[in-house]
N, C-alpha and C positions, 0 to 999 in steps of 0.2 A: 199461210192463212193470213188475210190482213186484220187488222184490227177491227172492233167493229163498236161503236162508242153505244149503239141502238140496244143494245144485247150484250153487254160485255162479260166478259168470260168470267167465271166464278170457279176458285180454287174449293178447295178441305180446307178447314183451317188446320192447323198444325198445332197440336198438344203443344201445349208449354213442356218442355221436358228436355234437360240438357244433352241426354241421348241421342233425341231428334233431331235437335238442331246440330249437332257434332255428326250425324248421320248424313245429311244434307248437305255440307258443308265439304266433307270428304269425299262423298257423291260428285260433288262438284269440280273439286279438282282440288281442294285445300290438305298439304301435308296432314297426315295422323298426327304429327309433334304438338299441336293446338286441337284445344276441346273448350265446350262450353264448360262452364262450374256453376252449381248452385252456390248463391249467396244468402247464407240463412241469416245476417245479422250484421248490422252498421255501427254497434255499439260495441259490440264483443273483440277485442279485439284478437283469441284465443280461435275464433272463430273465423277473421277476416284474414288468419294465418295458414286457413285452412289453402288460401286460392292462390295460387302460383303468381307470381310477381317477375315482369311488370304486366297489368293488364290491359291489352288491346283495346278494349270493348267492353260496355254494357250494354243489357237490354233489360229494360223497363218495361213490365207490362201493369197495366193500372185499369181501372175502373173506367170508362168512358165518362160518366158525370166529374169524376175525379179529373179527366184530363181536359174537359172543357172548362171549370172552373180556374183549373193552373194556365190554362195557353192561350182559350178561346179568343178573349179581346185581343191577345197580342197576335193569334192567326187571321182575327179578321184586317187586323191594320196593317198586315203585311202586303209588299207589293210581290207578284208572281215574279219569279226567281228566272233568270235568262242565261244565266253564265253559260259557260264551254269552255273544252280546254285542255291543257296539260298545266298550265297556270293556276286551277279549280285549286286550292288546298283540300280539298275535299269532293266526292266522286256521290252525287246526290242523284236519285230516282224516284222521279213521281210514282205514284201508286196507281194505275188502272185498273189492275185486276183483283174483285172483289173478294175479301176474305183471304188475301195474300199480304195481312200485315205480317207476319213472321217471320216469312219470306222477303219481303223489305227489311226488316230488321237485318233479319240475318246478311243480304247483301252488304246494306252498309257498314255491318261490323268489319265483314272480312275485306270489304274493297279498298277500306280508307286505314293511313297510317302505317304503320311497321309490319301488320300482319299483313297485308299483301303480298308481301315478300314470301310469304310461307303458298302462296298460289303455285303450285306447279306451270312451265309455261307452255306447255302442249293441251292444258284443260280446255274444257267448252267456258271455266269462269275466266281464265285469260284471255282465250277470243273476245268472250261479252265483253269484258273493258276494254282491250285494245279498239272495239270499234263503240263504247259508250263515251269515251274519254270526248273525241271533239264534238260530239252531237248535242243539240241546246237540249234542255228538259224534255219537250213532248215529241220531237223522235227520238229519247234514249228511252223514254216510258213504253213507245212502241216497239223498240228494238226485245223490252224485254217482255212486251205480251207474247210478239210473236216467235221467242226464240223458244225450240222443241224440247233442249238439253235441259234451259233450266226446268221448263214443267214438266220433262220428265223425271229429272229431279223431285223435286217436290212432291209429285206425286207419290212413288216411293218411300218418303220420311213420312207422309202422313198416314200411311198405313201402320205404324210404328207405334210406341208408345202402351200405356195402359189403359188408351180408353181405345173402343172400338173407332173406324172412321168413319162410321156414319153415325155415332155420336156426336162430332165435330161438325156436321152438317151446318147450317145455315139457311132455313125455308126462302124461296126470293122472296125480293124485296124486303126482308129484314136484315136490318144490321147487328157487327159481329159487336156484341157487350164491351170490350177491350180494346186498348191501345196500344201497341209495341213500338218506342221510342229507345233509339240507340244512341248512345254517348260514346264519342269517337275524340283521341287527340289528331289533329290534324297535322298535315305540312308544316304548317305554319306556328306548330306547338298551342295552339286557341281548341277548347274544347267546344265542340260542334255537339251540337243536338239535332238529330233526323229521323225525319217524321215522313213518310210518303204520302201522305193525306197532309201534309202541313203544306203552305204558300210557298215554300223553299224552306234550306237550312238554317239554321241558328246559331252565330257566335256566340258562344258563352263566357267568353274572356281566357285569357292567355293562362296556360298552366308552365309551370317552372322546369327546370330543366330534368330532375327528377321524381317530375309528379307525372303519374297516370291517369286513368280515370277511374280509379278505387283509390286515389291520394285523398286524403282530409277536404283540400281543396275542390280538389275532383266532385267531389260529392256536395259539397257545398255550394256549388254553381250548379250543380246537373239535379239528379236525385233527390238529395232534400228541398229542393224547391216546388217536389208534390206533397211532402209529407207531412206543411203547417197542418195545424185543425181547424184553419180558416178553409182550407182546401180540400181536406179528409173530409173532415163532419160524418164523422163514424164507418166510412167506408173501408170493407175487407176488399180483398180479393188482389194483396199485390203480390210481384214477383220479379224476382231479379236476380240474372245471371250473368257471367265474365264469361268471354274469350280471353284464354291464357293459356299459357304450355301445359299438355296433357298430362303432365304430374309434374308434384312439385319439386 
């Protein structure tokens, strides 16, 4: 089916729920040995003991008011992003398809950095990067409207979870409240911020040889950079989980 930019395809969104996303993930072709974790706490450290170390991946989900006050000027002054490659430090996907931020999330989690490696190489998510790797941004965007494995994927995880799927629903033409932003160390050791609704990816500066992105640093470049109260002004509704090995 080609793409169709007039009418464009509109997912479920997908419960925030570390289940889910670990459902999806394995669905896809990713080793059971990695799972998502919920991160209940940035201060605790009793708590941040809880999540398997080192960690791949975060995902950030925030407030939409909240994510335009932290990005919005620096998304608008961005130039659209052109790279390709095996060179890419990083493996970045525009978002087309509406109501598939957690599905973006979650690609970029598992695409980029050391968890790749945990890809089995007969899956349908090895194929998609073997042929996403040289493609510029807006055919690797349509590479993944129109790929069947992953939406059938997807589809699947979003029946999942504790809320019903047609709670998750989304009326057209409204937009989904939320933002799912993944913090990736890359190739290149620089922690990346990706956004599929963002202009392209984000260097975030260079992390040390054994920092992650649940390191001190990690979070001080990534994460806490939504959570001043210039930025909050009283806003709930966050959430945040690791890709890391499925126990600790």
């Amino acid at each position: 089916m080609a793409s169709d930019t007039t009418h464009p395809k509109t997912f479920i969104a997908l419960e925030n729920n570390p289940a889910v996303f670990s459902h999806l993930i394995h669905h896809l072709g990713v080793s059971p040995t990695l799972a998502f974790h919920d991160i209940y706490s940035l201060s605790s450290p009793s708590l941040l003991a809880l999540i398997p170390r080192p960690a791949y991946a975060l995902i950030f989900i925030c407030p939409a008011a909240v994510f335009f006050r932290a990005r919005g000027a620096e998304n608008d002054a961005m130039t659209a992003y052109t790279s390709s490659g095996p060179g890419e430090p990083i493996l970045w996907i525009r978002q087309t398809i509406r109501h598939s931020c957690g599905l973006m999330a979650l690609l970029h989690a598992i695409c980029n950095g050391p968890a790749r490696s945990h890809i089995r190489p007969t899956s349908p998510l090895a194929a998609f990067i073997e042929a996403a790797v040289p493609l510029q941004p807006t055919e690797r965007a349509r590479l993944l409207y129109d790929d069947p494995d992953i939406e059938a994927a997807h589809k699947s995880a979003a029946q999942l979870g504790d809320s019903p799927a047609g709670e998750l629903k989304v009326a057209e033409g409204e937009e989904y409240g939320y933002h799912f932003l993944t913090f990736v160390k890359g190739d290149d050791g620089h922690l990346w911020e990706l956004n599929g609704g963002m202009e392209g990816p984000v260097d975030r500066g260079l992390l040390g040889e054994g920092e992650d992105v649940l390191s001190e640093r990690g979070l001080d470049l990534g994460v806490k950079t939504f959570l001043g109260e210039d930025v909050l002004r009283g806003e709930v509704g966050f959430s945040l989980v690791a890709l890391a090995a499925e126990e600790v």
